[in-house]
N, C-alpha and C positions, 0 to 999 in steps of 0.2 A: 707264547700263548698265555694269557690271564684271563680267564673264569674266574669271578668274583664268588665268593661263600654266600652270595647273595645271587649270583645269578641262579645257583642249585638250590637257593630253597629260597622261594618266591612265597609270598602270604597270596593266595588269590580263592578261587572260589572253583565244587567241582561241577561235573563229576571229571572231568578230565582238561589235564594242561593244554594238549596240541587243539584237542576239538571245540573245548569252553573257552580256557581262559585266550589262549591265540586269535580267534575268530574274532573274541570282543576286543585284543590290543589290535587287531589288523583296522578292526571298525574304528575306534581312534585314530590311529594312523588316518588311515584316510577323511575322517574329517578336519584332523590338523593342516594335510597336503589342499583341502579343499576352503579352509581359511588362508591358506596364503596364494591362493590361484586366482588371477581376474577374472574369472569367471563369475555369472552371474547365478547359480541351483535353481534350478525348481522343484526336482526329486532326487532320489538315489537307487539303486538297484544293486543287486549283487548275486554272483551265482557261484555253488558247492562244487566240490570235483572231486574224485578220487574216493578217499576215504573219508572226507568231510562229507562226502556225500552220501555215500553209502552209507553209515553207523552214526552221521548226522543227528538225523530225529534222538535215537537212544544217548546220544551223546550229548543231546541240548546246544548243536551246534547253530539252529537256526535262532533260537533264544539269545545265544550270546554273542550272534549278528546282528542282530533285532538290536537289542541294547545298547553292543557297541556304538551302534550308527546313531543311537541316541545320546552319545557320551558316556558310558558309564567304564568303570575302569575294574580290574579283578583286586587291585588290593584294598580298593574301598570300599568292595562293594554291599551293597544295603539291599538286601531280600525286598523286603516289604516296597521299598520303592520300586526297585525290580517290576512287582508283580504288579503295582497300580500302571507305571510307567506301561508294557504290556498292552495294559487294558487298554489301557488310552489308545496309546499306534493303532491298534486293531482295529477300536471307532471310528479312529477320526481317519486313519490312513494315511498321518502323516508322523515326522519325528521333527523334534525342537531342539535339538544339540545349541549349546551355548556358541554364540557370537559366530552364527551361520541362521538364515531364514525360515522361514517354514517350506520344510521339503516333504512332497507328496514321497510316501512309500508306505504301499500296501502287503503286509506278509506273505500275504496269498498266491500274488504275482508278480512281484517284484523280488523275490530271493526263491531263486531255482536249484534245485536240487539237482547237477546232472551228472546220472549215472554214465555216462562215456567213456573214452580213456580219460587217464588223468594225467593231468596239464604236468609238463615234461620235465617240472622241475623240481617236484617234490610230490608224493603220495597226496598229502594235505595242501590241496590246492582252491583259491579261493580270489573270485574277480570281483569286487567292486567300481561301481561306475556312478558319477552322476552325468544328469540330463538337465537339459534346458528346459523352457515352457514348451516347446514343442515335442517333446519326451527324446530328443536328439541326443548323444552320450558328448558330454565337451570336457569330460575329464577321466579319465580310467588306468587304475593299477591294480598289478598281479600281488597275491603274496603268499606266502610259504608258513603254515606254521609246523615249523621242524620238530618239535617237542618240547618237553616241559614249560610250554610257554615264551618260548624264542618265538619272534615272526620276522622273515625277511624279505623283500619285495624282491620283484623278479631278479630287477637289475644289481641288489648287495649278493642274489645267491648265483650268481653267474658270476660274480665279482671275488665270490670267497667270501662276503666279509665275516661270518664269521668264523673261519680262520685265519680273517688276516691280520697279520700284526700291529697293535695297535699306535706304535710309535711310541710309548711309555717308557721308559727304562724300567724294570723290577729286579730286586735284588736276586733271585732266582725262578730266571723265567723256564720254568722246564717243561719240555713237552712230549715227553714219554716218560713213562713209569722209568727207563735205565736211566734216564738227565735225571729226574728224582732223585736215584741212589747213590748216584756219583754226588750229586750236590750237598746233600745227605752225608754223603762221608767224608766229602772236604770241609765244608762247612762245620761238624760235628751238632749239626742242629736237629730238632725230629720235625717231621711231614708238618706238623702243626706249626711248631714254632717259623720254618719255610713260607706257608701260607699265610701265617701270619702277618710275616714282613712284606709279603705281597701287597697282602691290604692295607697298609698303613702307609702305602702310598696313595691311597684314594681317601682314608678316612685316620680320623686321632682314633690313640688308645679307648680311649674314652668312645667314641662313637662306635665303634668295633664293637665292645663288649656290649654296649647297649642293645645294639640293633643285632646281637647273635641273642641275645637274652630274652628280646622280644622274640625272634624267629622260634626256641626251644618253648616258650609261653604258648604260644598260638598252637605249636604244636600238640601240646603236653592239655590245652583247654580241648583241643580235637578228640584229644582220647578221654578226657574225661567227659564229655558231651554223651560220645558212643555209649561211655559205661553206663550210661545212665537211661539212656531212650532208649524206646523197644518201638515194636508197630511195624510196618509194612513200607517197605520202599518203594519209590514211584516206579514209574513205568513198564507195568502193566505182565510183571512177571509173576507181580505177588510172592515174593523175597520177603519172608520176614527178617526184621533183625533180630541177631546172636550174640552178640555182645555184653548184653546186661544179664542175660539170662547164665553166660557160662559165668558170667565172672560173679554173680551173686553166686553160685553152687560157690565157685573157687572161694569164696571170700566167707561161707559159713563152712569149708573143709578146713580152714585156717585152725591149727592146735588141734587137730583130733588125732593127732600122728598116726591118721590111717589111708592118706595117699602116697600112691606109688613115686616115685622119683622122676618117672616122665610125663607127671604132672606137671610141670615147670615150663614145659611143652607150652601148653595150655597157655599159661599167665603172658608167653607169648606173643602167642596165636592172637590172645583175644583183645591185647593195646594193638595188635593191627587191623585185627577186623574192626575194632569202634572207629580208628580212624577212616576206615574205608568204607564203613557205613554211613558215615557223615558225609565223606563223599558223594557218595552213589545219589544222597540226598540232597546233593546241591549248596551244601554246607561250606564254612570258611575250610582251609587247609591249607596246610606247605607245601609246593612240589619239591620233591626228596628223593630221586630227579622229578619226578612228573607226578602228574595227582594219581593214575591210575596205579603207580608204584608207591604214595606216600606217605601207606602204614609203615614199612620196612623199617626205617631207621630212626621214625620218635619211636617204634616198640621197643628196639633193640634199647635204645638212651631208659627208656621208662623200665626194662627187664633189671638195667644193668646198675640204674640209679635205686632201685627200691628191693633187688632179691641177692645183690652181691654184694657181699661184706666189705667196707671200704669204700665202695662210693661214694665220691660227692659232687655235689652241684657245680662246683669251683670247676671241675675237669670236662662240665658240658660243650665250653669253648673248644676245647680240644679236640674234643668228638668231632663235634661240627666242620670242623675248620680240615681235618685228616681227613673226614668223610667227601667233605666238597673237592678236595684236590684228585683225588681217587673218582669223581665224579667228573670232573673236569679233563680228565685223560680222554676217561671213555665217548667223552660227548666231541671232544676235539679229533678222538682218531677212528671214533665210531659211529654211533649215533644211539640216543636216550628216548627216540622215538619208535612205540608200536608198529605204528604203520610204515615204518623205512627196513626196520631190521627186527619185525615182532618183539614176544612182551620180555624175551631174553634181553632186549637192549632197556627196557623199562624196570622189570622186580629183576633181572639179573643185575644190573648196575646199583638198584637200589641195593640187593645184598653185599653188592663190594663195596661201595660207600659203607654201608652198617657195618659191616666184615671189618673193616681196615680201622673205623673210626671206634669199635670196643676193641680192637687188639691193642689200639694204641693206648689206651686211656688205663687199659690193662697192665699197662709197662712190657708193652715188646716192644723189640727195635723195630727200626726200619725196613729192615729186611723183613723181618716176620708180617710186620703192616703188609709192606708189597703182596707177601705170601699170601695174608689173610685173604687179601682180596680179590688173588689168584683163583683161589679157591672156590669161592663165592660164585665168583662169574663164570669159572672152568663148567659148574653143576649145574649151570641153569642154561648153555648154550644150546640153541636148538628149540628149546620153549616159543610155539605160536602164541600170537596175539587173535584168539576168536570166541569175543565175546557174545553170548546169546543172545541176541535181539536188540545188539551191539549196544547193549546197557555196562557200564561200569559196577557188575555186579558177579554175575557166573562167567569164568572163576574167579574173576578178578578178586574181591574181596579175600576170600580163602588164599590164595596164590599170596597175597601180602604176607598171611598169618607164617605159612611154610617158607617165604623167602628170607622172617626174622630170625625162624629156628636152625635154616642152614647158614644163614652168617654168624650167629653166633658159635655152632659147630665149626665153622672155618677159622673164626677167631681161635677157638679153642683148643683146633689142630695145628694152625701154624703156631702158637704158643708151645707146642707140646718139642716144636723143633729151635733151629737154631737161624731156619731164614733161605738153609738152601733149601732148593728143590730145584723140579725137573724146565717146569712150565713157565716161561717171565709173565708179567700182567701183561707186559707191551704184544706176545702172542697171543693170550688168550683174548684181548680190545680188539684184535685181528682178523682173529677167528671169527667173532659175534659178527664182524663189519662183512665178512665174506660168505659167512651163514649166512644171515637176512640179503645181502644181496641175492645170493641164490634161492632164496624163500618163496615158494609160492606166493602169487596176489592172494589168495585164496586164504592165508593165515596169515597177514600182515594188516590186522584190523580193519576187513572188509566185513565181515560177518558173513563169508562166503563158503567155507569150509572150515571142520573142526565140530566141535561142541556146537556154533551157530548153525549147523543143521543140523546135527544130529540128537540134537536136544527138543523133543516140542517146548514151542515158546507165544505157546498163544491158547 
């Protein structure tokens, strides 16, 4: 199994991985299959299922179908053109995708929202089709966006593929947290140095550092974005933003030595709610696994870079790279997506990522990493995905703040031991995967139970 440090932290755009940025890679996809088809287009159509459908709207799922089918891609993407691009479709009712014709598609009626079952092969279900001049369908594919930004069409997730191996050789290809520790101990290497040699079968030293340096930048511009804008997030809950307003208190308590000690708490909490307010807002972001868990682990990096003595930059690689392999268990034996195994598999995974990758950087072993991140996920098992008016906001935001402050507690506790314990990671990825199976639809990011009703949101 090889998960790239890139495939767990993608640059894209939110408020969410599975229902933003998936929808607009699914929309690519299919204009790429629809370049290379004899066929002749004269529109395109497409319709939601599932939970694309249902938490759609609040998720900007039909926005970042709209687009995709326009070309537009999540790691380049450009707001402003965004929102002119929009305008245009809506006028004119048609999209211009490069080196494809003018295709009639009207938002109105030609992308349906259907609340029905959903399509049998993933929660997040989504058909695209084009039609001829006589509106006939002469090309159509299913696809799946599984979470953080993975999409796989009907026939790769029927196929496995993404678990199937990829034919690569890797110096340690481990696919449970126990091949981990074994590899780990014969090797005498840590989690990072492991992952590292991973990737430097796809890329040089040199490209490696670069493109994790960019990924901790974009991240680290996230949070300072948040710290700094205040005002009102869209859709229609009337959410103000928190961010700038705790962290100005935090930043004039600075030297008064008259705050408590779980203020610290705080300084936390509030690198992950900017990030997640940025989110919410449709803003650039890293999924860390996934945008709607993205605060978690640049907070923990930003907590652990600027309030712990010793820190440095030089060890952000580390983080990163321990964090992603830890993230790459869970997504290979579990799933990183809301709506398959609620938001435990979402900010629970993101705290075992953060968890594992400040234990590491901390100087614990291997053992203790595993630990950390045992931990982490152990406390968040069971956590629904149901957000209010299926906006990327309540709880979500807050929920990032509390999943930085319990991995760092986890870090801090398996530090406090020697590595044993009771619980392996390989059971606790298990347990999440058997949980959310048996989870109610109802709290697996429908907006159908939970806080989504019992919260007025209108």
């Amino acid at each position: 199994m090889f998960l790239s440090v890139f495939d767990m932290f993608k640059v894209g755009v939110g408020p969410s991985s599975s229902h933003t940025m998936g929808p607009m890679v699914a929309g690519a996809r299919f204009l790429n299959l629809l370049r290379a088809s004899p066929f002749n287009p004269a529109g395109v159509r497409g319709s939601l299922h599932g939970s694309l459908a249902f938490t759609g709207v609040g998720h900007a799922t039909d926005r970042a179908t709209i687009l995709g089918l326009a070309g537009f891609l999540p790691e380049n993407y450009d707001a402003a053109k965004a929102e002119t691009t929009l305008a245009e479709i809506r006028s004119t009712k048609t999209v211009h995708p490069e080196g494809l014709p003018e295709l009639g598609f009207d938002p109105d009626s030609d992308l349906v929202f259907d609340y029905g079952p959903a399509l049998p092969g993933h929660a997040n279900g989504m058909i695209l089709m084009a039609t001829d001049s006589q509106g006939d369908v002469i090309l159509q594919e299913t696809y799946y966006s599984i979470g953080g930004g993975f999409v796989l069409t009907e026939k790769e997730l029927a196929e496995g593929a993404a678990k199937k191996p990829s034919g690569v050789a890797y110096p340690f290809p481990f696919n449970t947290a126990n091949q981990m520790l074994a590899m780990a101990e014969e090797s005498g290497k840590t989690i990072a140095e492991m992952k590292r040699a991973n990737e430097l079968v796809h890329r040089s030293h040199a490209e490696l550092d670069y493109d994790m340096e960019r990924i901790w930048q974009v991240m680290n511009d996230c949070i300072e974005r948040g710290l700094i804008t205040d005002g009102i997030l869209p859709g229609g809950l009337s959410v103000r933003r928190r961010a700038k307003g705790i962290h100005d208190a935090l930043v004039a308590e600075q030297g008064m030595n008259l705050s408590a000690p779980h203020i610290i708490n705080d300084w936390m909490s509030v690198y992950a709610m900017a990030v997640n307010e940025e989110n919410a807002a449709g803003g650039q972001v890293v999924t860390a696994p996934t945008n709607g868990a993205a605060g978690v682990v640049p907070a923990v990096i930003r907590y652990w870079l600027d309030h712990v003595p010793g820190a440095t930059s030089t060890r952000v690689a580390d983080f990163m790279l321990t964090a992603a392999a830890i993230g790459g268990l869970v997504k290979h034996n579990a799933s990183i997506s809301g709506a398959e195994c609620g938001c435990q598999a979402e900010v629970g995974s993101a705290a075992a990522m953060a968890a594992a990758g400040l234990c590491a950087v901390l100087g614990g072993s291997v053992k203790q990493v595993e630990n950390a991140a045992e931990i982490a996920l152990e406390h968040h098992l069971g956590m629904t995905c149901d957000p209010v008016k299926g906006l990327v906001q309540v709880p979500c935001i807050e929920r990032n703040g509390l999943g930085a402050i319990k991995a760092v507690s986890a870090a801090s506790l398996s530090l406090r031991g020697d590595g044993t314990h009771l619980v392996p990671l390989d059971s606790a990825i298990e347990t999440m995967r058997q949980t959310g199976e048996d989870m109610s639809e109802k709290y697996k990011e429908t907006s159908l139970g939970g806080l989504a009703v019992n919260v007025p949101n209108c």
